[in-house]
N, C-alpha and C positions, 0 to 999 in steps of 0.2 A: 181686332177691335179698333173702333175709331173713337181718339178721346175727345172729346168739344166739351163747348164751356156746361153743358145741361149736364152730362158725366159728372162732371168736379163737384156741382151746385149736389151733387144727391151724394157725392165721395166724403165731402165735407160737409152735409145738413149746413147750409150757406142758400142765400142769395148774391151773386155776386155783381160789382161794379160794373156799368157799361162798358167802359174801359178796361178792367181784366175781363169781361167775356170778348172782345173784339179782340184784345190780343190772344187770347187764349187759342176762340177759333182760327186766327191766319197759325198757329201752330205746324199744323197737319202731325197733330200727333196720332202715331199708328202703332199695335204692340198685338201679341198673339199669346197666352197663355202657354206656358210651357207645361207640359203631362209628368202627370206622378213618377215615373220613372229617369226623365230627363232631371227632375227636380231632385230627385234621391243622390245623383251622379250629382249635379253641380255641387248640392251639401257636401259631397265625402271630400271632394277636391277643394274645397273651403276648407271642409278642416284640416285636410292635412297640410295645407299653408299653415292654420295655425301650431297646430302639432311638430312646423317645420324650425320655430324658433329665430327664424330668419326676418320676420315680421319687424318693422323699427316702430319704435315707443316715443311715442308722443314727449313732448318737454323740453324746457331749456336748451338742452343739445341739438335738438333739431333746429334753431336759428341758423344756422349757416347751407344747411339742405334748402329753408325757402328762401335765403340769401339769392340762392345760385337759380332756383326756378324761376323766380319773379326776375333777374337778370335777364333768363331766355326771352322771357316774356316782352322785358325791352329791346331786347336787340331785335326781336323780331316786330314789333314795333314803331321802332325805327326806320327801319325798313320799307314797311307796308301803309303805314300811319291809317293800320285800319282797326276800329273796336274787335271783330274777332283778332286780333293778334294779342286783344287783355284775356282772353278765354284760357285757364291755366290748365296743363297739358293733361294734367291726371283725368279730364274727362273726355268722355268717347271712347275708353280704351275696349270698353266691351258693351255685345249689344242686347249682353242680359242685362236685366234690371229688375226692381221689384214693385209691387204692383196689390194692393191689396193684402199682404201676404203671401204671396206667389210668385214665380218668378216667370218674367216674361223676355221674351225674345223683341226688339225694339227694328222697327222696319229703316230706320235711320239711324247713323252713327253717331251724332249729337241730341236723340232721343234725351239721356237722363238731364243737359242743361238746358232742353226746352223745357222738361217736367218742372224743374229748377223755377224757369219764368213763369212758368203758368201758376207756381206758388206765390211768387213774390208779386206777382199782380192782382193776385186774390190779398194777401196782407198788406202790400203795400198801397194801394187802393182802399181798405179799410184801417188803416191807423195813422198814416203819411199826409191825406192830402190834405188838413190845413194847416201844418205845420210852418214852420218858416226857414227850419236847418234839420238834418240828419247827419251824425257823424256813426262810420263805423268802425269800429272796433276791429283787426284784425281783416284789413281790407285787402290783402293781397296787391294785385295787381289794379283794382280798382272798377274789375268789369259790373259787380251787382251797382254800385252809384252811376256808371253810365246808364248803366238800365233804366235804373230809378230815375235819372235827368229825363228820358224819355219820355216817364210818367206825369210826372213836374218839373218843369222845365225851371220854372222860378226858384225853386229849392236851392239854398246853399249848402254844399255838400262839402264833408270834411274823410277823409280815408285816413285812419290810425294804425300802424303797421310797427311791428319791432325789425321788420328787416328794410334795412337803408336802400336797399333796391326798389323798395316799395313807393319811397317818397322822390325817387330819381324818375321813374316810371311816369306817375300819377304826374308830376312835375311836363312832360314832356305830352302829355294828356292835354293839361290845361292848356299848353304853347297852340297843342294843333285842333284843338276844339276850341277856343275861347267862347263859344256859346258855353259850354258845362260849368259855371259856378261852382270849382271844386279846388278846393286845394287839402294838402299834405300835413303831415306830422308824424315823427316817431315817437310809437309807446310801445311798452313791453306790460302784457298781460298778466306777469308773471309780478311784475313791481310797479305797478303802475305811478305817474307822474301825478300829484295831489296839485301841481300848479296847474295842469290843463283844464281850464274849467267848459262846462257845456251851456251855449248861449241861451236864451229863454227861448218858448215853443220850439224846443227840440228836439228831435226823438235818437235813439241810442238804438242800431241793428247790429247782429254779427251774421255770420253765414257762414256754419263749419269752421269755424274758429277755436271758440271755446273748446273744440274736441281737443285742441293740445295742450289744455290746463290738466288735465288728467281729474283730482282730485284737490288741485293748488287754485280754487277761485275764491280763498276769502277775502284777498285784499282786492278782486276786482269789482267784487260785489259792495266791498264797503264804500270804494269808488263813489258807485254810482248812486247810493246811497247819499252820501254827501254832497254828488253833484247833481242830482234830482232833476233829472229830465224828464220833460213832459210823456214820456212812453217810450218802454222799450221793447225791441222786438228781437228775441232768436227762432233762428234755424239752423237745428241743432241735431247733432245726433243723440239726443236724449235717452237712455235706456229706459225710462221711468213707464212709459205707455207700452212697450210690447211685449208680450205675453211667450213668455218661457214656453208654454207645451206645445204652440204653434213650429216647427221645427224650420221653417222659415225664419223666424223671428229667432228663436234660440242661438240657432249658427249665427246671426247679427248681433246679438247678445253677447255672445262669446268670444268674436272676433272684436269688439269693439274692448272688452276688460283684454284682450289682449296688448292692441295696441296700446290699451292706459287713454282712450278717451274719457270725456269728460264723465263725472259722477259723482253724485251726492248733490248736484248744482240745483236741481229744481228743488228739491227738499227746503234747501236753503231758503229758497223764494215764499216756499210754502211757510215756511218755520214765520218769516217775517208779515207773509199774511196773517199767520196766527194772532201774532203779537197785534196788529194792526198798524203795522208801517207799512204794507204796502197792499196794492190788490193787481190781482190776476184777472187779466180780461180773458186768457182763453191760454188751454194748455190741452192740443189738441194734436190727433199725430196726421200727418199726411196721406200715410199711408204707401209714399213715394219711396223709392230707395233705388240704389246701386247694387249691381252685383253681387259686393260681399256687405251691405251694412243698410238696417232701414233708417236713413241720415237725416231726414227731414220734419222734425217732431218740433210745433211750434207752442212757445213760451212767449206768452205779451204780457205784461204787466207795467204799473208807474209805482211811485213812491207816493205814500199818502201826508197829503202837507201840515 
């Protein structure tokens, strides 16, 4: 299967931006459906990862785990002073991936972080481009705001990270890009900082972030509440959209309450559109995933003024 931008456009009931179909199609993304039997084997060796108890749990204590990866990320960095060196290592490890509910075998090794782009050029292309700043939440190394600088180039971009490697990193970004409008700061998702406020026309993004709040996102939610940015956007691994008796979906379902990824968070979103503080532009799933998790389930909504 060849994915171009007319696949996505019928994947997602979308018309998408000239700009995310252009990047979409220099892509070359390529992927082969894997058969009912291949797919039964990768389920049981999923579960018995999970069933193995060896799995790490999301939360507080992992701070020093992305301490030391977003490190690698610098040092290699340094070195090369090339945007893939912000590319953080847990991707490409394998060249399954999922695909509609299915899991597919991926013709390239960096297959699921182009699937990644071809998303955020479909959303960020739709909720980004007249803004004037984006900060994200849990920015890691900083590569999804490179990206996005790509898109908009004039965007001021802020990367929010609880591991101090994070802002050493990004810090050493802006020395050897000085076109990227970006600068740093440490937050902790878990407690977040009530002084950091978010400029006006600005939009709020995470990516795979929120997975390590577990079921702990009241106080990030109040956050933003309070600091009422003009749109926010996740990419997330949301459990709320995929469907239990799909056995695809289920194994991702299962693995992810393993880890203690994120839960209960769109509820929350939804509870507050009830009330009428806020509205939801679109909560819709990708359809994309990883190996073991369908991670890509997107949440857009603002606070209503």
């Amino acid at each position: 299967m060849y994915l171009n931008s007319k696949f996505f456009e019928k994947l997602w009931s979308t018309d998408l931006h000239n700009k995310a179909r252009a990047i979409i199609d220099s892509l070359n993304l390529e992927c082969e459906i894997i058969g009912p039997d291949d797919e039964s084997k990768i389920i049981r060796e999923i579960r018995a990862e999970i069933s193995s108890g060896l799995l790490g749990k999301s939360g507080p204590s992992r701070l020093q785990t992305w301490n030391r990866g977003w490190a690698e990320n610098q040092e290699s960095f340094s070195v090369k002073k090339s945007p893939d060196s912000l590319i953080p290592k847990y991707f490409g490890k394998s060249r399954i991936n999922r695909l509609e509910q299915k899991f597919v075998l991926a013709k390239s090794q960096d297959y699921e972080l182009l699937m990644l782009r071809a998303i955020q050029s479909w959303v960020f292309t739709q909720y980004f481009e007249k803004l004037d700043h984006v900060y994200e939440y849990g920015c890691g190394t900083g590569h999804n705001l490179v990206f996005l600088h790509e898109l908009f180039p004039n965007l001021q971009l802020k990367g929010l990270d609880w591991s101090v490697s994070s802002q050493s990193l990004i810090g050493e970004v802006k020395i050897q890009y000085p076109e990227i409008k970006i600068a740093a700061e440490n937050f902790d998702l878990f407690n977040p900082n009530f002084d950091i406020d978010i400029p006006t026309n600005a939009g709020v993004l995470t990516v795979a972030s929120l997975e390590q709040l577990g079921n702990q996102h009241e106080k990030f939610v109040t956050y933003l509440m309070q600091k009422r940015p003009k749109i926010v956007v996740h990419i997330e691994p949301f459990q709320d959209l995929l469907d239990a008796r799909v056995p695809v979906d289920r194994v991702s379902i299962d693995y992810m309450v393993e880890r203690n990824y994120i839960s209960g968070y769109v509820e929350s979103i939804q509870s507050l559109e009830q009330d009428n503080r806020v509205k939801i532009m679109m909560l819709q799933r990708s359809f994309v995933g990883s190996k073991y998790i369908d991670g890509y389930t997107l949440l857009v909504w603002s606070p209503i003024e």
